[in-house]
N, C-alpha and C positions, 0 to 999 in steps of 0.2 A: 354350353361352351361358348355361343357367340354373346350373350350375354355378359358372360365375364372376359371375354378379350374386346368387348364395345367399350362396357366399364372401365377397362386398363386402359384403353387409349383415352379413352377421355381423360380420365385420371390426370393421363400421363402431360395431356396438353394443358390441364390448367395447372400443373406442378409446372409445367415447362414455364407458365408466362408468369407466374406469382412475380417473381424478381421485378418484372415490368410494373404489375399492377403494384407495386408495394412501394416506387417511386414515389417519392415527396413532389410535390409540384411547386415549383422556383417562381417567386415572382423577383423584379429588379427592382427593389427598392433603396431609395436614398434619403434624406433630412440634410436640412440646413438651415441652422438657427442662428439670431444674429442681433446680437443688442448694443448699447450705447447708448447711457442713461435713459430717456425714457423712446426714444428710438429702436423698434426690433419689426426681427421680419424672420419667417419661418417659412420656409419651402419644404414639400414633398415630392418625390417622384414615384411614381409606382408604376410600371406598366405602359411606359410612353408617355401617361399624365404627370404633367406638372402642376400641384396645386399651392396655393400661398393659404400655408398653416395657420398663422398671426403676423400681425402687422399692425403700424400706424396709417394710416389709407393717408391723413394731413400731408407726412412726410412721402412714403414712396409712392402714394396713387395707387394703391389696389388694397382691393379689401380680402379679408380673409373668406375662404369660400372659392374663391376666383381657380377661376382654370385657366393657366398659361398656354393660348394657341402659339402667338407668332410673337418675335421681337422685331422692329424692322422690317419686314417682309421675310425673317427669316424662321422656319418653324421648331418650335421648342417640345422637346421627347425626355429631356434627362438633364438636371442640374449641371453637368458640364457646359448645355446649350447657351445656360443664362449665362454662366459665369466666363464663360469662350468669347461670347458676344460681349460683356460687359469690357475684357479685359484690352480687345483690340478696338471698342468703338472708342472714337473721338467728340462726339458729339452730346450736347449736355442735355438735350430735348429727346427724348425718341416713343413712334407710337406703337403701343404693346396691344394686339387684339386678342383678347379675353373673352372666356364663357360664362357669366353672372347670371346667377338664378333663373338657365337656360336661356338665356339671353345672348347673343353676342355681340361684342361692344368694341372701341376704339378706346383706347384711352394713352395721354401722353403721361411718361414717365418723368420721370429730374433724374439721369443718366446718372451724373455725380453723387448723389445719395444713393444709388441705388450699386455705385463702384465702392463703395467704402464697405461692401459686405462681401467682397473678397478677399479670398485665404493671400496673405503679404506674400510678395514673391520668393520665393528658395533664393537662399542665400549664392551667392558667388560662388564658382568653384577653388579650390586655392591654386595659387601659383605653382608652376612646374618647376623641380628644385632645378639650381642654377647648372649651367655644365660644367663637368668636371674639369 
């Protein structure tokens, strides 16, 4: 008898958590690809990391491989970071500190090539009709 109500509970605890254990496990990931003529640059996000997929290294200064730390002193988690930072910087020079083949490294960007891989701004909203 204690046997088979040891058995039932137990049973019963791992029918209880199945639904938990049978959870998919989510990672955050995103891509960003980006060409013009012989000009392209690919980001990944996964996880907090951002890595640069493909690229010209000539034109944006980083090589494919590269781990995205910081833009500016500011730290990059997720393709919005870059594209957030690209959208309000003004400045045409800026330095991007990267992870290369365990390495960490400095490197200056060309801000302006690197703003032409952003999504064009959403259109204007329209005009509110006239009053009646």
């Amino acid at each position: 008898m204690r046997t088979t109500l040891l058995c039932a509970a137990v049973m019963s605890l791992l029918l209880a958590s199945a639904p938990a254990l049978a959870a998919p496990l989510q990672t955050d990931t995103a891509t960003m690809t980006w060409q013009d003529g012989a000009h392209q640059l690919g980001l990944e996000s996964r996880d907090g990391i951002v890595r640069v997929t493909q690229t010209d290294p000539a034109y944006f200064g980083v090589r494919s491989g590269d781990r995205l730390l910081r833009i500016d002193g500011q730290p990059v988690r997720s393709l919005d970071d870059v594209t957030s930072f690209l959208a309000r910087n003004s400045r045409s020079r800026v330095p991007v500190i990267l992870l290369r083949k365990g390495s960490q490294m400095t490197v200056t960007i060309d801000a302006v090539a690197w703003s032409k891989v952003l999504p064009p701004a959403p259109p204007a909203p329209p005009a509110p009709p006239p009053p009646p």
